[in-house]
MARDO-352987 format. One record per residue: x, y, z of N, C-alpha, C in turn. Coordinates in steps of 0.1 Angstrom, whole numbers, plus 5000, padded with zeros to 4 digits. Layout:
BEGIN
XYZXYZXYZ
...
END
This chain:
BEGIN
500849885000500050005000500950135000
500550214988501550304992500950464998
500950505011500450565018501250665016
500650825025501150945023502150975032
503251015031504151035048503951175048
503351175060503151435062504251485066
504951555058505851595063505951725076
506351715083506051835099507151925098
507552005089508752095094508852195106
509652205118509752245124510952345123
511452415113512352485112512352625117
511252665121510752785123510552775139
510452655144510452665160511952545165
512052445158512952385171514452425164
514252465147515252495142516152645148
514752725149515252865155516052855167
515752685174516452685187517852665188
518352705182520052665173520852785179
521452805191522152895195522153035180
521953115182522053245169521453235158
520553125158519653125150518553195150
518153255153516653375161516253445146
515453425142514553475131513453585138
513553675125512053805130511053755124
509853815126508653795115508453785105
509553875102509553885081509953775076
511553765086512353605079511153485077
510353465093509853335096508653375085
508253455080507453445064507953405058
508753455050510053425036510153285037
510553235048510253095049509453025051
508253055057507052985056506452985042
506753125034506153065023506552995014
508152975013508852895008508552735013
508252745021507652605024506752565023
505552655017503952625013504752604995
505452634990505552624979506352464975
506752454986507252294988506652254991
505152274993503652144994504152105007
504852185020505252095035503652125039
503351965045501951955052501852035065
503052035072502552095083503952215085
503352305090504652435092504352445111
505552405117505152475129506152595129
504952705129505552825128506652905141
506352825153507052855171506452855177
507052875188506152845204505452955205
504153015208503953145206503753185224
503853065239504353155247505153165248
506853155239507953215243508153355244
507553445238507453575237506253635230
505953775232505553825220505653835209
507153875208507253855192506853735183
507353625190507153485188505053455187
504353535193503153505194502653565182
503053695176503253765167503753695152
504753575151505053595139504253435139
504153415145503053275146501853315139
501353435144499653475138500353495126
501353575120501553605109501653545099
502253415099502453285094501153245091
500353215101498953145099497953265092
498553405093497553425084497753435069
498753415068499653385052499653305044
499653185054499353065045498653005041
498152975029496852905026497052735026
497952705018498052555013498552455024
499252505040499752395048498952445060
499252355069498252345079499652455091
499252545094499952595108499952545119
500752525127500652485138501952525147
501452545162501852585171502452535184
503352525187503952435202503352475212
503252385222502552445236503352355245
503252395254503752255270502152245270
502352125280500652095284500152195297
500252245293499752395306498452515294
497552535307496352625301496952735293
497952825305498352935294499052945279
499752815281500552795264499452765254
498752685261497652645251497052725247
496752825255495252905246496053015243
497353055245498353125237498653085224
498852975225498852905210497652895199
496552875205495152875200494952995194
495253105201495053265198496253295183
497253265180497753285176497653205160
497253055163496953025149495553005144
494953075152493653125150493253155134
493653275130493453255115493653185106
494453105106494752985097493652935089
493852885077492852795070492752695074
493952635080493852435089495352495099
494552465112495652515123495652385133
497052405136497452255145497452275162
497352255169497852285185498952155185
500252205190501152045194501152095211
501151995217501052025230502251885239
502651875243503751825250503951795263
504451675266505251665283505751585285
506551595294508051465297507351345300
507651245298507251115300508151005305
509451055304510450995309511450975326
511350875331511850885343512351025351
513351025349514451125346514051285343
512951295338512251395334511151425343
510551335345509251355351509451405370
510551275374511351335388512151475387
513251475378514151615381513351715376
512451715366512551815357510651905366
510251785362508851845363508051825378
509051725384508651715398507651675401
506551545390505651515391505351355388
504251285400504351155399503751135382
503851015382503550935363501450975364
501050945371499250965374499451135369
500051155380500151375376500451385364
501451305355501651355341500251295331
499951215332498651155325497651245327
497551315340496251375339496551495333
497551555334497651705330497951685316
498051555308498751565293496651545289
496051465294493951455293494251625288
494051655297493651815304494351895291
495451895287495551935277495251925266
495051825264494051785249492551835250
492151895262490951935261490752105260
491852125267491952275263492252295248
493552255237493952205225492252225218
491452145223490052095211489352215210
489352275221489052435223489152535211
490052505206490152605195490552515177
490852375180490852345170490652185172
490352085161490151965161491351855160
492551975153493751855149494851935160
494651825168495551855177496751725180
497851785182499051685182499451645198
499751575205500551545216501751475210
502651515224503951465220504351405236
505051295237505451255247507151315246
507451415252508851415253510251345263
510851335253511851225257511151095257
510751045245509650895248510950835244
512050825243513250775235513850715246
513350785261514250695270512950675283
511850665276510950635290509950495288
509750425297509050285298508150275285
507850145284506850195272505050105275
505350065291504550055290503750155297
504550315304503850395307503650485291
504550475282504050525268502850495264
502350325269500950315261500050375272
500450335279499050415290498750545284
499750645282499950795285498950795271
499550735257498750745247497650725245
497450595252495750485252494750645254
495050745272494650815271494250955266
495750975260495151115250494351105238
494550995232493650955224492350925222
491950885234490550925244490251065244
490951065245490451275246489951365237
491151345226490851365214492151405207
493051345208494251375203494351275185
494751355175494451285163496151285158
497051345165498451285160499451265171
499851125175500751075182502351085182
503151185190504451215185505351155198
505851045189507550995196508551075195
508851175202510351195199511351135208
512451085198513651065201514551265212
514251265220514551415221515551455221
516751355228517951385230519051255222
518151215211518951155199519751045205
519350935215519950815225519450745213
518550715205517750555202518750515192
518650365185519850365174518450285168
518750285154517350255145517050115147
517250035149516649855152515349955164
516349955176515149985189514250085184
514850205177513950295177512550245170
512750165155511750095149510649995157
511649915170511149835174510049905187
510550015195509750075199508050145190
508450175177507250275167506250145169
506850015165505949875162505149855171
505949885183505449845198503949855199
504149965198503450115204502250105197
502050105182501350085174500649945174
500949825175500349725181499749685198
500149815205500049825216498649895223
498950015217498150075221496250075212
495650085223494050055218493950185207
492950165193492750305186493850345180
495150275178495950355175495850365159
494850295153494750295137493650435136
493550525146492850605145493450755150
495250725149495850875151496950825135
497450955138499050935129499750935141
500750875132501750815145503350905137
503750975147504651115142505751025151
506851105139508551105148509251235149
509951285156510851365162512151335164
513151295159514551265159515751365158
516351385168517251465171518851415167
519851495167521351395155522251405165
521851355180523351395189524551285187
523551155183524951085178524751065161
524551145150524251145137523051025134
522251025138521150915139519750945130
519751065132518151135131517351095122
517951095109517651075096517350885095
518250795102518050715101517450625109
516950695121516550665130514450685127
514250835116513250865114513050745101
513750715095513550635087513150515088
513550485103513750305105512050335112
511550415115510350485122509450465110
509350535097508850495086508450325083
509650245084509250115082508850075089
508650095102507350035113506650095113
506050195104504250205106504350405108
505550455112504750595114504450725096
503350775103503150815087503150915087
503851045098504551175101506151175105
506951235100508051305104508451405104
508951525118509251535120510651675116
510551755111512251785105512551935103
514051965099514052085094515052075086
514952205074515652245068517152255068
517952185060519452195065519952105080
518752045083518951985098519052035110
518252185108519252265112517852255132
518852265142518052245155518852265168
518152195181519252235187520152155192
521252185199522452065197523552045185
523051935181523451865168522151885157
521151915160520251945151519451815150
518251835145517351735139517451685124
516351605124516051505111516251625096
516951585087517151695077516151675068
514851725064513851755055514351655039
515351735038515851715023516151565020
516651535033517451395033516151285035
515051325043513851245047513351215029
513051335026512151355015512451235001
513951284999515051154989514951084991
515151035005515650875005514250795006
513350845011511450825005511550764993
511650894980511450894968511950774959
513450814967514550764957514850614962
513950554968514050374977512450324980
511350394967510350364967510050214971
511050104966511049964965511249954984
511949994988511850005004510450055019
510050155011509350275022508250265014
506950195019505950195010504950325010
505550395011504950565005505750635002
505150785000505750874995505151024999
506151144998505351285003504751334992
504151464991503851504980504251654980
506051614988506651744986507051774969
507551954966508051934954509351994955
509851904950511051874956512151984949
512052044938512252124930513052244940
512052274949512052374956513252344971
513552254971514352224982515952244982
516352284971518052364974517552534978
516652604967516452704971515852744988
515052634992514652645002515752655017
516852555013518152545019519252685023
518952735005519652825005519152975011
518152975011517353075022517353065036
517552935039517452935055518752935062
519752925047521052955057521753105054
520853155042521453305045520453435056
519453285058518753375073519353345085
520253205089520353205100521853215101
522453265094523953245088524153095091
524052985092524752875094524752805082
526152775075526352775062526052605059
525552565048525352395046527352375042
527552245050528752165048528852145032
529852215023529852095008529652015007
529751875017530051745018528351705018
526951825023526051765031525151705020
524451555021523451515015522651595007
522351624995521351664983521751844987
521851924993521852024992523252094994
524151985000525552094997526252064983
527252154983527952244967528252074962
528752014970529451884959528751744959
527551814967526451724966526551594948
526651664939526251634928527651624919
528751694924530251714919530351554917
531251524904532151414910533551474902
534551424910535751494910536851334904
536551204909536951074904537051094887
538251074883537851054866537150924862
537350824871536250704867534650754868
534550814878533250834882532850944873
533851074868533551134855533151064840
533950964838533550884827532550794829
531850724841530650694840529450784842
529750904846528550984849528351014831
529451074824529451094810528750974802
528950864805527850724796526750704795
526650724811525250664820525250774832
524250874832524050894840523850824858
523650724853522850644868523850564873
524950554865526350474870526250554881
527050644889526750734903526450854906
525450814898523750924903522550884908
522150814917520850794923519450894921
519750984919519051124917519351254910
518851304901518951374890519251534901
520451594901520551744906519151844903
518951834886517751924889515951884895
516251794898514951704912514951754920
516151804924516051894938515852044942
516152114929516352194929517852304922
518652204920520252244919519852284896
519952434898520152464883521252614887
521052654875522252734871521752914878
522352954886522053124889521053184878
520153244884519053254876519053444876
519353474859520053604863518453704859
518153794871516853794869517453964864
518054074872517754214870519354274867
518954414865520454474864519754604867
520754714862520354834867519554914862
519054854847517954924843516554834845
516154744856515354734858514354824868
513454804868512354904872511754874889
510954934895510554924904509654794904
508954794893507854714898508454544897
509854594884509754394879510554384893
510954484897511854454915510954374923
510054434925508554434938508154264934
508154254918507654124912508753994921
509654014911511053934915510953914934
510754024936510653964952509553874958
508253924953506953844957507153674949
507653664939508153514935509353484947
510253534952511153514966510453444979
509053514976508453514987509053634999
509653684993509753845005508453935002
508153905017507254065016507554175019
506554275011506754385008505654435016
505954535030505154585035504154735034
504954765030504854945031505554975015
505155085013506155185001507455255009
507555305019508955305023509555195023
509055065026510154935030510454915011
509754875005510354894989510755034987
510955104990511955204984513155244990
512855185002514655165009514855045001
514354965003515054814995515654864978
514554884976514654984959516055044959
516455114966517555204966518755164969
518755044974520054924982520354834967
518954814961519454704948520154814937
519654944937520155074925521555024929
521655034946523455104950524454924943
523454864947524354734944524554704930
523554754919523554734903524754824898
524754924905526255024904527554944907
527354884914528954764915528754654908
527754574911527954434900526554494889
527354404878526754414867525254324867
525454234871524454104870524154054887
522854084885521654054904521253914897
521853814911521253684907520153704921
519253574919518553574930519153574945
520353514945521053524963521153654961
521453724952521953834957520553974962
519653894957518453964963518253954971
518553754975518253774993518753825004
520153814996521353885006520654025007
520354104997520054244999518954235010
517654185007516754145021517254115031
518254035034518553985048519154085050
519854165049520754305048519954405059
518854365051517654495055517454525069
517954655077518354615095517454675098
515954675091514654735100514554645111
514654545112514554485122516254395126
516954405136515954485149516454655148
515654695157515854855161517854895159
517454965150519155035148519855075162
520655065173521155135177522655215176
523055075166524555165157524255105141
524555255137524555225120525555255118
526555185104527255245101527155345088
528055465090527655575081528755595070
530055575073530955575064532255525072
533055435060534055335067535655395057
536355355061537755365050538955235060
539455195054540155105055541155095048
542955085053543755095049545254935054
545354885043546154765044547254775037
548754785039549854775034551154655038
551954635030552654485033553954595041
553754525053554854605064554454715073
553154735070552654835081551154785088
550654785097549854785108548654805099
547754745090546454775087545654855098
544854945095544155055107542455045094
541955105104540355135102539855245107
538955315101538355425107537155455102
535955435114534455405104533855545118
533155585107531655685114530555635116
530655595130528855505138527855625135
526655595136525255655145525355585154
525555605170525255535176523955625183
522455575180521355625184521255765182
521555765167521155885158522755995159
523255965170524256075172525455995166
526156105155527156065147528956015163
529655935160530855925161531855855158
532955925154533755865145535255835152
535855705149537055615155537755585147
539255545150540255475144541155385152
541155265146541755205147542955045142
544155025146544554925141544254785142
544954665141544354595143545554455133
545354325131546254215125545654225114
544554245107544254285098543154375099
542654415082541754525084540254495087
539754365091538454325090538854335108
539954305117540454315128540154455137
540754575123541054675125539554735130
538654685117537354705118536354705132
536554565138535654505152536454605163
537754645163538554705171537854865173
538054905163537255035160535655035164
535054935158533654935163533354955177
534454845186534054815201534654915203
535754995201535955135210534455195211
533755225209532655285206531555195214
531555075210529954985212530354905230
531654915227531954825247530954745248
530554675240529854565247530154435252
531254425254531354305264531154185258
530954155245530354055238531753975234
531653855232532753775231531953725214
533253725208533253655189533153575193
532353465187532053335185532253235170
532153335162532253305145532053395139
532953385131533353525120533653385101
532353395098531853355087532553425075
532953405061532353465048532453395038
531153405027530553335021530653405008
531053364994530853424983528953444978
528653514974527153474972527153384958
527453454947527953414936529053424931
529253394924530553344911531153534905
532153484904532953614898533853694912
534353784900535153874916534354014917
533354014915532454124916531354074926
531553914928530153884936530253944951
529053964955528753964971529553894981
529953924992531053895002529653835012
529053765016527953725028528953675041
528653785050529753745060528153705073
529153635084528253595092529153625106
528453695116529253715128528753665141
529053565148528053525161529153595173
528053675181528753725193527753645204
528253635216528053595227527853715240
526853705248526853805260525953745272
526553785285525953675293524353595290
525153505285524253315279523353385267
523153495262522853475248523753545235
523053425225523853395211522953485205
523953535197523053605180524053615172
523453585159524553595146523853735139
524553775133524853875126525053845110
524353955101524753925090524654065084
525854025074525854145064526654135047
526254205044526754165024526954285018
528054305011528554435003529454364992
529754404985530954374971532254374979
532254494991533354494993533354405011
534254265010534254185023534454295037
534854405038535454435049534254525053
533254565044532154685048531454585050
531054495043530454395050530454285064
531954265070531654195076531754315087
531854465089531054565097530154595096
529454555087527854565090527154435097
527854315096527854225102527654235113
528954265121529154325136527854395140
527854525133526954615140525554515136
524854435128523854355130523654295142
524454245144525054105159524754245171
525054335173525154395183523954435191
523154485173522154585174521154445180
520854285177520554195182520354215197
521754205201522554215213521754315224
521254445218521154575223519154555219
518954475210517654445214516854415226
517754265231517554205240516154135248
515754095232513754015240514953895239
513753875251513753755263512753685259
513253525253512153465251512153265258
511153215261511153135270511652965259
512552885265512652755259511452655261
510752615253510152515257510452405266
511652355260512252265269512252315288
512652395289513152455305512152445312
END
């Protein structure tokens, strides 16, 4: 039988959980609709009581999307829930996932409540959950390391309640795929009604498992997984979308279904979520990094040349991988701009936000000849309306010679008031952060100092990525110019202005 597998991206909530990975509202659109255009069944858009902003870009999501179902994290507590309810309220088909530890270890240290206490308060949530919508998900957290015969109890009764999708997560990535399958089977023959939920996985990569661990989950019966973009999560990251989706497709004879992702859309999808969160895909990584498709072997050149399928399993443009797609230059116009973006999926809110943007693509057609699409996004991600400016930079000069001390000398706004510094440094990108922090003192420790060509040529975009650190939080920074050194200062002052934001927002997990 060949059945449907739903795919659950959670890139937008457990992916955001990725130390400096923190998306605004605009980004978590850009990508949500990138992912309605990849036919993903389910988008969970975030937790929406971690913060307001977070409760904010949740509604914004759900009210955007038409074609996937929205959905929202919650703990099994009243307030999350009907936080969450409020939030994907608009949606055309909205989800509530609601959650609690189930695990020894968890239920003693963490939540400080006997096994009866967690059963009744996980009921109790599924009935708050029905409140606002009918497809509501539970998840037993950490079921990867908790009894399974309190798993079936816990299940037998959310499913009574009214719970219509059943989620195992692996949380902290312990299972190895034989048990983990053998547990999905269990459970599914175990539990009463269970031919009357979907049976979901959650797979985390703390020991590189996730992918195969959700897979070995597939062959025992579950018909949800699970995943994000790039892998991208917290820790070591979760189950990789791209990798679920192929090895589905491409081992039909194995996995008796398939998604009805399109799959076309999944490099570009890649490539947007890591010039939003700066974390770059590995060359080496499955279907979407650079040598994904390379072969560099002259054997394996000469059979790729005969026979495609000698070592190709899958066609590059299946996935998405074609040639820079050269859309504008400098005599294009406002509107095929506005156009070109809304196919991006960037929105356009206002006539100031297109006419600042407007004015960034004029400044950049004046240096390169040819705007590929990264380089649009780069220009969007660029865009420092969000967060609140507290240092901009206004004008930079930079000076490197063989045998003298490279120095820097840039004019901040810092909160509208101009001041201007100089400084040395081991090099001039050195000279740059040296000069910035005279001025910004913030105390913030480097963490990663990224840069990325965007495209091809020596005219292309520099995409630099900066993560600073400040007591226990992370933010990356990003910034893009022709020239690497203005850019990886606007980088900085991105990371800062982050920094100098400072919303406080709650882990689910905690």
């Amino acid at each position: 039988m060949n059945d449907q597998l739903i795919i659950f991206d959670t890139t937008l909530r457990d992916g955001e959980q990725s130390p400096g990975a923190s998306m605004t509202r605009d980004e978590k659109l850009r990508i949500a609709r990138q992912l309605e255009r990849m036919r993903v069944n389910v988008i969970e858009a975030g937790f929406a009581a971690a913060s307001n902003g977070d409760f904010e870009a949740v509604k914004a999501v759900a009210e955007a999307i038409k074609d996937s179902t929205v959905c929202s994290l919650a703990r099994a507590n009243e307030a999350d829930i009907r936080r969450a309810g409020e939030a994907v309220r608009p949606a055309v088909s909205s989800r509530i996932h609601t959650f609690i530890a189930t695990s020894p270890i968890h239920m003693e240290k963490k939540l400080r409540m006997s096994p009866d206490e967690v059963v009744a308060q996980a009921v109790r949530a599924i009935g708050w959950a029905r409140q606002y919508t009918d497809d509501v998900e539970f998840s037993a957290e950490d079921a990867g390391r908790s009894e399974i015969d309190f798993l079936c109890r816990i299940f037998e009764e959310v499913i009574k309640a009214g719970a219509t999708t059943i989620n195992v997560p692996d949380t902290v990535g312990y299972n190895v795929p034989e048990q983990f399958a053998a547990t999905i089977r269990t459970l599914i023959e175990r539990v009463p009604n269970s031919d009357k939920v979907v049976w979901s996985v959650h797979c985390h990569n703390d020991l590189g498992l996730a992918v195969a661990n959700s897979l070995a989950a597939v062959r025992a019966g579950a018909r949800q997984v699970e995943c994000t973009i790039n892998g991208l999560g917290e820790r070591a990251g979760n189950a990789s979308l791209e990798e679920i989706v192929m090895a589905v497709r491409t081992r039909r004879d194995v996995y008796q279904c398939d998604t009805r992702i399109d799959t076309t859309h999944i490099v570009p999808a890649s490539k947007l979520v890591s010039g939003i969160t700066g974390f770059a895909v590995q060359p080496n990584k499955a279907i979407v990094g650079a040598n994904a498709f390379a072969h560099e072997s002259g054997i394996h050149q000469d059979g790729v040349l005969k026979h495609r399928e000698t070592y190709e399993i899958m066609r590059a443009e299946d996935v998405g991988w074609t040639a820079n797609k050269l859309v504008m230059g400098k005599h294009s116009g406002r509107n095929a701009f506005r156009s070109r973006l809304q196919e991006l999926g960037v929105v356009i809110e206002s006539e100031e936000q297109l006419n600042s943007a407007f004015a960034r693509f004029k400044a950049l057609a004046d240096k390169k000849h040819e705007i590929f699409d990264e380089d649009l996004q780069a220009l969007m991600n660029d865009d420092s309306s969000e967060p609140k400016e507290h240092y901009r930079l206004l004008s930079s000069s930079f000076h490197s010679e063989t045998g003298e001390l490279p120095c820097a000398r840039v004019t901040l706004a810092v909160d509208g008031r101009e001041q201007n510094v100089e400084s040395s440094g081991s090099g001039p990108v050195d000279a740059a952060f040296k000069a910035i922090e005279s001025i910004a003192d913030s105390r913030a420790e480097l963490l990663l100092y990224s840069v990325n060509a965007i495209t091809t040529g020596t005219d292309a975009q520099g995409e630099v990525t900066v993560r600073l650190a400040r007591d226990g939080k992370v933010v990356n920074g990003q910034g893009a110019d022709t020239d690497i050194i203005v850019a990886s200062a606007k980088a900085y002052l991105n990371a800062l202005n982050k920094l100098e934001a400072g919303t406080e927002k709650l882990n689910p997990q905690v």
